[in-house]
C-alpha positions as CSV (number, residue, x, y, z in Angstrom):
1,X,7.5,-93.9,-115.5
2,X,6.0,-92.9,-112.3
3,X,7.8,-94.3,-109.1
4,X,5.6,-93.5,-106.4
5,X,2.0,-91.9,-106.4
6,X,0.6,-89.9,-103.1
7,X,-2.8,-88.3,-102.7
8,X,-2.5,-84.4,-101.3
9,X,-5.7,-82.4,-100.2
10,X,-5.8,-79.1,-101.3
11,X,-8.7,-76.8,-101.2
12,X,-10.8,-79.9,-100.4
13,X,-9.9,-81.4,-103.6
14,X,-7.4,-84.5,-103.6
15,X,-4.9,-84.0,-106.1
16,X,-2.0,-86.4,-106.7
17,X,1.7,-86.0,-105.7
18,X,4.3,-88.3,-107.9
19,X,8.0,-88.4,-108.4
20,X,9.8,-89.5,-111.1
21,X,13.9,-90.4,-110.5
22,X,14.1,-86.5,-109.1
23,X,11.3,-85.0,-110.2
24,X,8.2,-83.6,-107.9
25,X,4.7,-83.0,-109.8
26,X,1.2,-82.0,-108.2
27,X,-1.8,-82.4,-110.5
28,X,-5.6,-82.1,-110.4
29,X,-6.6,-85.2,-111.2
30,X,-10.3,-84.1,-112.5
31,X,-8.8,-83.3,-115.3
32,X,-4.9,-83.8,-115.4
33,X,-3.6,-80.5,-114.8
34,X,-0.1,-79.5,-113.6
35,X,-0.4,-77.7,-110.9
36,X,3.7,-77.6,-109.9
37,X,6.7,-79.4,-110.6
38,X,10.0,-79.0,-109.1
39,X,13.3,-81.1,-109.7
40,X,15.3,-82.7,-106.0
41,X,19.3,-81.9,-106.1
42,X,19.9,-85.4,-106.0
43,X,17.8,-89.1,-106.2
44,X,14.6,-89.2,-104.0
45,X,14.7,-92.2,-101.6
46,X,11.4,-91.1,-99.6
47,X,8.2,-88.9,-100.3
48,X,5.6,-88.3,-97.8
49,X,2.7,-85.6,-97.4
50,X,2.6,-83.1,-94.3
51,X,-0.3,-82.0,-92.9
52,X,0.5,-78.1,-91.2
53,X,-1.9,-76.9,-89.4
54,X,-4.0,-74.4,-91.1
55,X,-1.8,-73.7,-94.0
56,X,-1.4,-75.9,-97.0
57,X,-0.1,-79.3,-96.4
58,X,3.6,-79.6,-97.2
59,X,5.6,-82.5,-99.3
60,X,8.4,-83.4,-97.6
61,X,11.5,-85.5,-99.6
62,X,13.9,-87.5,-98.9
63,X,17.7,-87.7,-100.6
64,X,21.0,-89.3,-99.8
65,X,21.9,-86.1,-98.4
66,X,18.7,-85.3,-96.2
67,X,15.5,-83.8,-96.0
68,X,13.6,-80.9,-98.3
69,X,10.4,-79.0,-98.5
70,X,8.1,-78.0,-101.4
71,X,5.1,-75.8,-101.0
72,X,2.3,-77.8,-103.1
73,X,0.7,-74.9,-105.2
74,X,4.0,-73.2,-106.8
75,X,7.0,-76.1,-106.2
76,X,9.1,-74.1,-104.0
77,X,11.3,-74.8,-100.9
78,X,9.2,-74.1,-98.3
79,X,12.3,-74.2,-95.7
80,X,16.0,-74.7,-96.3
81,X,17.3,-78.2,-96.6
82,X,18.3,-80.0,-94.0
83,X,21.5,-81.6,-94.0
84,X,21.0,-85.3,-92.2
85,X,22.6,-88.0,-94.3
86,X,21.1,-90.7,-96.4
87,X,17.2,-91.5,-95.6
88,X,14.7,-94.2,-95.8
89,X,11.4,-94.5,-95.0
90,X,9.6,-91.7,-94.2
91,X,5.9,-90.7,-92.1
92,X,3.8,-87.6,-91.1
93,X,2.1,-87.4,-87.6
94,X,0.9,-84.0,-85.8
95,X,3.0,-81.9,-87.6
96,X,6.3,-83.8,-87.4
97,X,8.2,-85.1,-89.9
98,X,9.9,-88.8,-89.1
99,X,12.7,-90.3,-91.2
100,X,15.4,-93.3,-90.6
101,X,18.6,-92.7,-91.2
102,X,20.7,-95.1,-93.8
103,X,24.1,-95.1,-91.2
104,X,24.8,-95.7,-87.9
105,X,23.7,-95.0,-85.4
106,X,20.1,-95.6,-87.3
107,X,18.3,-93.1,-85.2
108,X,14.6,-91.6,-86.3
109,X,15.0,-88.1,-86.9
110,X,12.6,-85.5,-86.3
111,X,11.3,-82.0,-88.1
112,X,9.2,-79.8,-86.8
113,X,7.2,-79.6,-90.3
114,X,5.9,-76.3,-89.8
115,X,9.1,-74.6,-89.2
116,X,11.8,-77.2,-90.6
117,X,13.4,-77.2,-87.4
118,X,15.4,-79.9,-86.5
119,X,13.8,-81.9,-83.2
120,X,15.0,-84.5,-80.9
121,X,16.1,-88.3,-82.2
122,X,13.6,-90.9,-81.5
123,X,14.7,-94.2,-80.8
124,X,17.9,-96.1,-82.8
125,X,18.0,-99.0,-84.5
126,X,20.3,-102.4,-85.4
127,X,20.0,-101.5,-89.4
128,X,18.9,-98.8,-92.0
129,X,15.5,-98.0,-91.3
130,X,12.9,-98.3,-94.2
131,X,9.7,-98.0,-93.3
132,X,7.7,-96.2,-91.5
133,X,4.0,-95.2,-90.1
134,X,2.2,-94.1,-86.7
135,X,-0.6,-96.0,-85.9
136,X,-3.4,-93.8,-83.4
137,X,-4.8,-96.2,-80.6
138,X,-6.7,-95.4,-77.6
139,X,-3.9,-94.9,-75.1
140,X,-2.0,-92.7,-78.1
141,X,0.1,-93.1,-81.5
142,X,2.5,-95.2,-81.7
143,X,5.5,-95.2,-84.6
144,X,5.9,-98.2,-86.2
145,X,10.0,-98.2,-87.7
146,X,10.5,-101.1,-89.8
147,X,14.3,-102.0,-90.7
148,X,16.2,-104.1,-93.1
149,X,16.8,-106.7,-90.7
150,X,12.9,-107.8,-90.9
151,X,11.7,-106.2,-87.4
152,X,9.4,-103.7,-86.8
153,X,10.5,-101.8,-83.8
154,X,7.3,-99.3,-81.8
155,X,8.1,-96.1,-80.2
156,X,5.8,-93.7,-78.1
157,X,6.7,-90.2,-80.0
158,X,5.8,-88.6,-77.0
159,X,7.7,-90.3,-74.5
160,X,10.6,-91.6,-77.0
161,X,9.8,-94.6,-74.8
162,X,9.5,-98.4,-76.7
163,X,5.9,-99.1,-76.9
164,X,6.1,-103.6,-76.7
165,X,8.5,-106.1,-78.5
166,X,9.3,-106.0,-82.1
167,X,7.5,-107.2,-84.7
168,X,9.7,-109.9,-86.6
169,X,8.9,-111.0,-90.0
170,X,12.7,-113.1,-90.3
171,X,15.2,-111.3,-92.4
172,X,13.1,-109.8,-95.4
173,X,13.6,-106.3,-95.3
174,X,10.6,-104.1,-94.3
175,X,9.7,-102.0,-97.1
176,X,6.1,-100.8,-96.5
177,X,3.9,-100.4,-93.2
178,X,0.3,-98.8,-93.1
179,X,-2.3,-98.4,-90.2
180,X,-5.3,-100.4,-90.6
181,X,-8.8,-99.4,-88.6
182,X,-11.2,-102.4,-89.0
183,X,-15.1,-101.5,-89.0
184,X,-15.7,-103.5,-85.8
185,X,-13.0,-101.4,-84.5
186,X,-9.9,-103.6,-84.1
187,X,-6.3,-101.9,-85.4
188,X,-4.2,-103.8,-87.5
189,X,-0.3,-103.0,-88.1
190,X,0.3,-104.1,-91.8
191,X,3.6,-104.7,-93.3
192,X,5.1,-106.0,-96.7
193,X,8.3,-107.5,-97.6
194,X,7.6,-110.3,-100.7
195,X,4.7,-110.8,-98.1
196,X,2.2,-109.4,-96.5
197,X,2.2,-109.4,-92.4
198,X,-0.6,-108.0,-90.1
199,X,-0.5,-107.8,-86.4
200,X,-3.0,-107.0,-83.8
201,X,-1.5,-103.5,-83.2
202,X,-3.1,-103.3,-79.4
203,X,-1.2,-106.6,-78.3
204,X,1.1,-107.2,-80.9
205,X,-0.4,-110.7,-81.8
206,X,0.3,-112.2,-85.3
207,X,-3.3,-111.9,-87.7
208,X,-3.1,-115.6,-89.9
209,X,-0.4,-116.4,-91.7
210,X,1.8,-114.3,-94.5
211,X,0.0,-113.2,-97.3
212,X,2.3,-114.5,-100.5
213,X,2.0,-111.7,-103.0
214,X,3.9,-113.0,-106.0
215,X,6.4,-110.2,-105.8
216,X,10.2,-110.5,-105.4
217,X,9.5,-107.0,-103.2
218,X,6.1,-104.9,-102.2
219,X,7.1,-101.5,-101.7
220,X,4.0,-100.1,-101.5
221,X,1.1,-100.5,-99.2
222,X,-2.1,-99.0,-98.1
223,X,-5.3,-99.4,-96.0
224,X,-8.5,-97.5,-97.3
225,X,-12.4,-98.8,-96.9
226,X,-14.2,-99.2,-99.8
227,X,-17.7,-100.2,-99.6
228,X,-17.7,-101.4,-95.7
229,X,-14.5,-103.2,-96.5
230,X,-10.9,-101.9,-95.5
231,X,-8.7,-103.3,-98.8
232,X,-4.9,-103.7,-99.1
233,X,-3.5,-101.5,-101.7
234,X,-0.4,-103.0,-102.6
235,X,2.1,-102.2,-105.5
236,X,5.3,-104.1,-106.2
237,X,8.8,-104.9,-107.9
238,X,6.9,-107.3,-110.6
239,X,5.2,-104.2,-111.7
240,X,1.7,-105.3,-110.7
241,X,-0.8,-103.4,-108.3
242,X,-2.6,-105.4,-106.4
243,X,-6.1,-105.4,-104.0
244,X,-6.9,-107.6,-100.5
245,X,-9.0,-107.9,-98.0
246,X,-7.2,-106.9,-95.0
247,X,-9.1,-109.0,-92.6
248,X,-8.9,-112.0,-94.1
249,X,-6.1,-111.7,-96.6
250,X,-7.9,-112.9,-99.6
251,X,-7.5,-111.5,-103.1
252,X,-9.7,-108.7,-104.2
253,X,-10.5,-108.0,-107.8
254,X,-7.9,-108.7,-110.8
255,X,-4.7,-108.4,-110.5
256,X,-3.9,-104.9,-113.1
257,X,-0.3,-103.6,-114.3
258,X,1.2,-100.5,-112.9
259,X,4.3,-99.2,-110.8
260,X,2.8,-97.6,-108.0
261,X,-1.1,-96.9,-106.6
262,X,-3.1,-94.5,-104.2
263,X,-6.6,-93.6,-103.9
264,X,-8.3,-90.8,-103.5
265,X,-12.0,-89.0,-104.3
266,X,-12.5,-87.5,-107.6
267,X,-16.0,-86.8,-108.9
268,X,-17.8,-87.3,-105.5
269,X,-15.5,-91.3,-106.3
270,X,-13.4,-93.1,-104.3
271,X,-10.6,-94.2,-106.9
272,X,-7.8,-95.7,-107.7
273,X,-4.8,-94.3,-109.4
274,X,-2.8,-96.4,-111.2
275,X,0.9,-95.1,-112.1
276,X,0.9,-97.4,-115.7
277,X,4.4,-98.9,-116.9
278,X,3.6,-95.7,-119.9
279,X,4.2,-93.0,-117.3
280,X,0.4,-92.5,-117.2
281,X,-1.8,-92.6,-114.3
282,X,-4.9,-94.9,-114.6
283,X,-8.1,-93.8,-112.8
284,X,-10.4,-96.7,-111.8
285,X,-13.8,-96.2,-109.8
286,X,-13.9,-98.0,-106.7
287,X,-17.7,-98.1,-106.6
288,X,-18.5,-96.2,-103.5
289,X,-20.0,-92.5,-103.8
290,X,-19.1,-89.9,-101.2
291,X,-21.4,-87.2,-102.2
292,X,-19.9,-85.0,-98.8
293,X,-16.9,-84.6,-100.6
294,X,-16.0,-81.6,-103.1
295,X,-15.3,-82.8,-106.9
């Protein structure tokens, strides 16, 4: 089965990252090649892609023992592991590397993802942290650090500064956050526990009410437009991927079976990757062309 599904750009081609228990594969999804696979000393508790500059983007992991690097194209380490304890959730932004720690003191580490170098802590935290995104607004990015006591605490990476109050959803645990840019230009902070939350991510305002997914536990989420719409992409414990309108919260399309979701272009496409319940991975056409993009 596949556990989690990422999209990578390589060449100006989105291919799709995936991990399996320990087990890191890169394929072209035109037409389902393997492109690399590599096996994690231990069982992967985070995944994310990072962009580097001008070389190849990176795919950092997460274990209960730290933090490792795989180059995309051949599967190996691109720098030594680092040693940093258990981690949880884990986000890119201007070529650092963010991820919480699973003891206390619950700080958010730091790479430098170009080099591996360890950076300086940002902010600590009442509980493990598990989730985690940067949202860009006007004055600058923000990191959005979601916990297992059911707040969402905001930092300023630049300043290590808090950035506002925390975002509290009661005592769910945080498992999933994603940036959302609406197309009349408001930002949204969206977040899932069972639920979905979304929060004005200028004032820090509540958007409606919770969004009841019919999941004991969403732990995937993300924000993409399709057709002048941003969508919800969510994927959850009941095995079920899922599609919403993030501005309003409604339901989009039919519910469809699968263990974890991304989307990317394929064929001059925007689609949607389903990782099925058979190990498989489902592509389904979004409906919107980009004819800029490579195929």
């Amino acid at each position: 089965m596949i556990d989690f599904l990422r999209t990578l750009p390589l060449d100006g081609i989105d291919m799709l990252v995936s991990w399996n228990g320990s087990r890191v594969q890169v394929r072209d999804p035109r037409n389902d090649r393997l492109i690399s696979e590599s096996a994690v000393l231990g069982a992967i508790t985070g995944l994310t892609v990072c962009p580097v500059g001008w070389r190849d983007p990176l795919i950092a992991t997460g274990t209960r023992d730290g933090a490792g690097w795989l180059e995309p194209r051949s599967g190996a380490a691109a720098h030594p592991d680092s040693t940093a304890g258990a981690l949880g959730g884990m986000a890119a932004w201007a070529g650092t590397l963010l991820a919480g720690t699973s003891a206390d003191p619950f700080m958010l580490i730091r790479w430098d993802a170009g080099t591996g170098a360890r950076l300086e802590p940002l902010g600590r935290h009442e509980d493990q942290v598990t989730a985690l995104a940067v949202v860009d607004l006007p004055d600058g990015p923000i990191v959005c650090a979601g916990d297992r006591t059911g707040a969402i605490r905001r930092w300023d990476p630049r300043t290590g500064a808090r950035a506002g109050l925390p975002l509290v959803v009661g005592d769910d645990i945080i498992r999933a956050i994603t940036p959302v840019l609406l197309p009349d230009g408001r930002r949204l902070i969206a977040a899932a526990t069972a639920d979905l939350h979304r929060w004005d991510a200028t004032t820090g305002e509540p958007i409606g009410v919770p969004v009841v997914v019919d999941s004991a536990a969403v732990h995937s989420l993300d924000a993409v437009l399709v057709n002048g719409r941003v969508e919800l992409i969510t994927a959850g414990s009941d095995e079920v991927v899922r599609r919403w309108d993030a501005a309003t919260g409604e339901p989009v399309g039919d519910p469809m079976p699968g263990r974890s979701a991304t989307v990317l272009h394929r064929y001059g496409q925007l689609t949607l990757a389903v990782g099925t319940l058979t190990g498989a991975v489902d592509m389904r056409p979004l409906g919107q062309p980009h004819p800029d993009r490579r195929t």
